[in-house]
Wavefront OBJ file of the C-alpha trace (Angstrom):
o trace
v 78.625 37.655 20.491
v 81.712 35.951 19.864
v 80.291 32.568 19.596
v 76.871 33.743 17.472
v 79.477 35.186 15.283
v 81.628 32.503 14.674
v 78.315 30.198 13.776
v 77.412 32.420 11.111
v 81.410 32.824 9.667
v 80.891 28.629 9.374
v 77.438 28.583 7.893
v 78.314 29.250 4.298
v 80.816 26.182 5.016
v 78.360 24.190 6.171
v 75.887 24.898 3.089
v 78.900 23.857 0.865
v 79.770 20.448 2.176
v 75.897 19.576 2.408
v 75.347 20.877 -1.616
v 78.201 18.167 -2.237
v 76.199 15.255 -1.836
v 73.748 13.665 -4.318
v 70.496 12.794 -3.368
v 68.286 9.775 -4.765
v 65.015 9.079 -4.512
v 62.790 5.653 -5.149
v 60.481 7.873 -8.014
v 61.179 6.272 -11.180
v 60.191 9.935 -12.729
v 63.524 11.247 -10.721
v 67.233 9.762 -11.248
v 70.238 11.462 -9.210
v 70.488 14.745 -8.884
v 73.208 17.114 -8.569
v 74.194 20.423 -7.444
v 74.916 23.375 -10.278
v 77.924 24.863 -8.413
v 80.368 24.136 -5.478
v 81.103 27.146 -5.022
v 81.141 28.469 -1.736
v 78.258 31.095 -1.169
v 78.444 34.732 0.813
v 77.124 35.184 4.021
v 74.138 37.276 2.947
v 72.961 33.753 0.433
v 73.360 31.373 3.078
v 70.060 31.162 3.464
v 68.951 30.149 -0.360
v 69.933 26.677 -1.770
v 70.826 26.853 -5.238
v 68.716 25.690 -8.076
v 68.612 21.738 -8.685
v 69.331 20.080 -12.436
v 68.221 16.223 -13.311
v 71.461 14.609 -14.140
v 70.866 12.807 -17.516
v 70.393 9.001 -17.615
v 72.983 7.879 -19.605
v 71.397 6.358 -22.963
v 71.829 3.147 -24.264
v 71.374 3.376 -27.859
v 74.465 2.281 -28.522
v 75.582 0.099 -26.143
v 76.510 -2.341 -28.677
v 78.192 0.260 -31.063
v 81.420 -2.029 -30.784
v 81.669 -3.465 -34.102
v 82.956 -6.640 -33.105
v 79.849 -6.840 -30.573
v 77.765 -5.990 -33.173
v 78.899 -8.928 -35.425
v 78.875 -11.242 -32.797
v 75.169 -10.552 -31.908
v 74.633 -11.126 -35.720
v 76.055 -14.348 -35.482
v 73.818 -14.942 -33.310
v 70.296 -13.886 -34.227
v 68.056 -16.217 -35.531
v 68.065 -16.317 -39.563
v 64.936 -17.778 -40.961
v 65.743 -17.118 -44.365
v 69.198 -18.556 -44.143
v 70.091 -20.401 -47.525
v 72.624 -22.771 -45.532
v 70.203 -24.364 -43.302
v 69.840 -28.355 -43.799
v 67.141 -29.977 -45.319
v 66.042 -31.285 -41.629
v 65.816 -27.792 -40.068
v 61.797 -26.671 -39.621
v 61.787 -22.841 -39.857
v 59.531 -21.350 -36.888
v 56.827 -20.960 -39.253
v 56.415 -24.675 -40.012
v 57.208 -25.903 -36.286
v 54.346 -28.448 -35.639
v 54.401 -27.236 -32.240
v 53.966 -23.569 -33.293
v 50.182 -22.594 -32.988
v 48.320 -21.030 -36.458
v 45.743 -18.656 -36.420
v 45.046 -19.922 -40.468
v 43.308 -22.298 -41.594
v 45.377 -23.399 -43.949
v 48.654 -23.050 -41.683
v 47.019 -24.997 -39.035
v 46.401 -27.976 -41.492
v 50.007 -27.688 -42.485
v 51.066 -28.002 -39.365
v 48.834 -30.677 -38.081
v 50.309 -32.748 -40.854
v 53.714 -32.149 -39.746
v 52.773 -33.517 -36.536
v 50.882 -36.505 -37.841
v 53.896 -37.053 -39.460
v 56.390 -36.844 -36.396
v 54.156 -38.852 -33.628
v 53.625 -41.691 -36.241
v 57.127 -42.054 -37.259
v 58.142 -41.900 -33.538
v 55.701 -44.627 -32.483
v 56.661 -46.858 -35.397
v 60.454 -46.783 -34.359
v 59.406 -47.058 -30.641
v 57.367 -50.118 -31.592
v 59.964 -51.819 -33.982
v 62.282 -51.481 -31.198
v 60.426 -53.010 -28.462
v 59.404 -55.739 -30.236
v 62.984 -56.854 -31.342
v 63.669 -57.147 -27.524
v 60.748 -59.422 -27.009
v 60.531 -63.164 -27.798
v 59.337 -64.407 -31.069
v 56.425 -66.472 -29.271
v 55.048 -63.370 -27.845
v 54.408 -61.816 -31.365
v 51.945 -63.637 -33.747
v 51.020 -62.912 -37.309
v 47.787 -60.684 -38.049
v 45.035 -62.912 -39.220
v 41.352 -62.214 -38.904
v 41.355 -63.638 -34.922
v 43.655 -60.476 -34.556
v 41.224 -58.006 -36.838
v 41.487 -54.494 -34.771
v 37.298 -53.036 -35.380
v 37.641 -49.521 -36.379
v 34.998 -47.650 -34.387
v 33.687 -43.804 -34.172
v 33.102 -41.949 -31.044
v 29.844 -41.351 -31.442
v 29.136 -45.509 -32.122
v 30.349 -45.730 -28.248
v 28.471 -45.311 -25.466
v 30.683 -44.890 -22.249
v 29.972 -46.279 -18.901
v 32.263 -44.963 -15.734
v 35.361 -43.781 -15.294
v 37.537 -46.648 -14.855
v 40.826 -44.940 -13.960
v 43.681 -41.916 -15.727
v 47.222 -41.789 -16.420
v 49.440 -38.701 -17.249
v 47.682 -38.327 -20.689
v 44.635 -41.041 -21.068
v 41.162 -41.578 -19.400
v 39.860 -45.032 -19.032
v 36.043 -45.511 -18.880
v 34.048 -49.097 -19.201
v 32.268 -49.502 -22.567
v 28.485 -49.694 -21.926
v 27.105 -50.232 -25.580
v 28.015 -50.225 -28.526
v 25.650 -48.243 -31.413
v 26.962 -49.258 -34.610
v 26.093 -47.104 -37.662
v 24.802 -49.132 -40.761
v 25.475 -46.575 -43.170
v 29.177 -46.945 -42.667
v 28.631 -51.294 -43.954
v 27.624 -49.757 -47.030
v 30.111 -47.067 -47.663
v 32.907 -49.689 -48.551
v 35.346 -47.980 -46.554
v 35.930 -50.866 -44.574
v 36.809 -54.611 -45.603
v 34.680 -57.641 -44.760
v 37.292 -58.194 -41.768
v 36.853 -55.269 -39.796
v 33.188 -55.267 -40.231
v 32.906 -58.445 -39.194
v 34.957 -57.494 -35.928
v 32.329 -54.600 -35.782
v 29.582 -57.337 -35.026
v 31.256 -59.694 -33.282
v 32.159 -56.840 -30.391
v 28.577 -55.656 -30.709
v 27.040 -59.067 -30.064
v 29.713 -59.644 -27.273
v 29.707 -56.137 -25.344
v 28.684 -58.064 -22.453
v 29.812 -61.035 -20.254
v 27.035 -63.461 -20.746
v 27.650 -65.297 -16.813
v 27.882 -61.656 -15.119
v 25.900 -59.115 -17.633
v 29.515 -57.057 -16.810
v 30.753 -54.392 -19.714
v 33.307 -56.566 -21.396
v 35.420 -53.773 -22.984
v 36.972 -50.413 -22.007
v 38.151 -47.681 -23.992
v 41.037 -45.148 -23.802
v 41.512 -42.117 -24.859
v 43.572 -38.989 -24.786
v 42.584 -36.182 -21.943
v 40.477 -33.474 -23.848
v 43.087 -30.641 -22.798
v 45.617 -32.197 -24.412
v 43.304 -32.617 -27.861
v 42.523 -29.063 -27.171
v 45.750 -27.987 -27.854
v 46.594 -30.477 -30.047
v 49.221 -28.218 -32.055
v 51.461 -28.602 -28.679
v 54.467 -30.945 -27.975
v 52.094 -32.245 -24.902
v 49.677 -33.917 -27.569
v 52.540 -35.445 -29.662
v 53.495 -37.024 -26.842
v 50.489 -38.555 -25.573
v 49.175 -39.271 -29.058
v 52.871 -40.495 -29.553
v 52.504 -43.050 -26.629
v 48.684 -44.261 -26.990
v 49.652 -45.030 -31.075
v 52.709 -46.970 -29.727
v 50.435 -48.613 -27.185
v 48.100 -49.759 -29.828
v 50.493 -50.994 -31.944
v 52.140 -53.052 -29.210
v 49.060 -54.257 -27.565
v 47.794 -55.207 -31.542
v 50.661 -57.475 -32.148
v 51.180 -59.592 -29.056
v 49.126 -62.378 -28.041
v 49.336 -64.184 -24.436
v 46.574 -65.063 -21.982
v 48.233 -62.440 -19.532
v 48.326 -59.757 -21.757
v 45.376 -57.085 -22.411
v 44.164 -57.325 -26.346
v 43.817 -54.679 -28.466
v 40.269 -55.313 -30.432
v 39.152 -51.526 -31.464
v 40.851 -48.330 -32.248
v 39.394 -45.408 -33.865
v 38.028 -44.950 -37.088
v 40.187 -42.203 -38.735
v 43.096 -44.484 -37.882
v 46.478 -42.692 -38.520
v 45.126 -40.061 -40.108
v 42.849 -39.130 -37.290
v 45.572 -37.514 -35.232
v 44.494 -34.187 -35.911
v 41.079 -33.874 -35.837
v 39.862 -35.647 -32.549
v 41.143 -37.680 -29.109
v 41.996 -41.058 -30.250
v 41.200 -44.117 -28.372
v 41.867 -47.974 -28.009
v 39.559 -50.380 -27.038
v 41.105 -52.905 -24.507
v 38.892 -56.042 -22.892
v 37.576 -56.226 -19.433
v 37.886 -59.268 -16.942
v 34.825 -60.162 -15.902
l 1 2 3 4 5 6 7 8 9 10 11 12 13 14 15 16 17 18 19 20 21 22 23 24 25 26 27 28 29 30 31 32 33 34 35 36 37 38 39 40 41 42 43 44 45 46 47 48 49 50 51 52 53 54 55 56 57 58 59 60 61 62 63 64 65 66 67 68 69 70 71 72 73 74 75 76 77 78 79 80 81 82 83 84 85 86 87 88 89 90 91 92 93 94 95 96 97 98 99 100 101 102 103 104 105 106 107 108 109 110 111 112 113 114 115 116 117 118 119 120 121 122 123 124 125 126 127 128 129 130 131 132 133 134 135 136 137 138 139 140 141 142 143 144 145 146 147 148 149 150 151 152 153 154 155 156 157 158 159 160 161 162 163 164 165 166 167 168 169 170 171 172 173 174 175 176 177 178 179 180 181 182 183 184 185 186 187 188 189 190 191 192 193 194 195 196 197 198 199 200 201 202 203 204 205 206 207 208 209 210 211 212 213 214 215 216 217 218 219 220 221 222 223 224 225 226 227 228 229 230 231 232 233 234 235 236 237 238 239 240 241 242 243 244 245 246 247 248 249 250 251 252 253 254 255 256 257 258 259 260 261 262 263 264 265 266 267 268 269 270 271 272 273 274 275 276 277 278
């Protein structure tokens, strides 16, 4: 009796010390929880656990309510309309890399990036060729004539090879609209260039493709609002350039690029036509 009775004297105790503890569980629906009282109970509620309460999360509303915080943050944030911005800063809105969903934004910003890859590959280019001996570079004459040529005047044979951004592919035919003779969009130069590489698509001793074309990847002219296709429409305009102002028997010619020239940036992949050894 003595020992039965001295259990239940030290239940009540017991009940206490366990009610001090928190409990947590991994339900997101249930934070800590906490006892009401600490009280210590009578003998004839031992057996009962007190009611439960959800301890409030603590809110963070104003977590910044600092002042100084507060101005700091505002420092910060990004201020489109900001009157004290520089001539050179783009607002997000007019980022060339920023995709439209307007017509007339996307045409704004296509521009923009017409803009950017041209000036980029003319500095590029200007560079380059101040490194490089004056015998390398010639003068344009009508040997040098570049043919502007559509896509659709092209008729590919196989893949030749890829790089990071470009697709090679041998040059089967050559289907020249006469429609565009006529327009007078072109001078006598470049339409003479137009034959000439029609009559000489060929290698007359091996019946081989004599030309190859390159163009950018179609994913990158799918997304052609992205810094990915200013930077391989950036390096195949440089390449053009280059390869259109050097002359040496080692050295792949430029003798086609596409018809839209410069201004063709935005609206298609553009392309170089380079020979093929026979």
């Amino acid at each position: 009796m003595t020992t039965r009775k001295a259990g239940i004297d030290s239940l009540p105790r017991r009940i206490s010390l366990l009610r001090r503890f928190s409990f947590r569980r991994s339900d997101h629906d249930i934070s800590q929880l906490t006892p009401i009282t600490d009280s210590v109970v009578s003998e004839s509620e031992a057996p009962a656990w007190a009611p439960m309460r959800v301890k409030p999360r603590r809110s963070t509303t104003h977590r910044h309510s600092d002042p100084d915080v507060s101005e700091r943050a505002a420092k910060i944030s990004f201020r489109r309309s900001d009157p004290d911005l520089s001539d050179n800063s783009v607002s997000f809105d007019q980022h060339p890399t920023r995709r439209h969903s307007t017509g007339a934004a996307e045409t704004s910003s296509r521009v923009i990036l017409d803009t950017t890859v041209i000036r980029a590959a003319e500095e590029r280019k200007n560079a380059f060729l101040g490194s490089l001996p004056q015998s390398l570079i010639s003068a344009h004459n009508s040997r040098d004539c570049v043919a502007p040529l559509k896509r659709e005047e092209i008729v590919l044979g196989p893949k030749l090879g890829e790089g990071e951004f470009s697709n090679v592919f041998e040059i089967e035919s050559f289907e020249l609209h006469p429609d565009i003779a006529q327009d007078g969009s072109l001078s006598d130069k470049e339409l003479k260039q137009r034959l000439h590489m029609k009559n000489s698509e060929k290698y007359r001793s091996t019946g081989k493709s004599r030309y190859a074309l390159k163009h950018i990847k179609e994913i990158y002219h799918q997304e052609n609002s992205t810094e990915m296709y200013a930077q391989a429409a950036g390096d195949l305009a440089f390449e053009a350039e280059l390869l259109g102002s050097l002359v040496h028997p080692n050295i792949i010619k430029l003798r086609g690029t596409s018809y839209g020239g410069a201004n063709g940036f935005s609206q298609g992949p553009r392309l170089v036509l380079l020979p093929l050894y026979p």
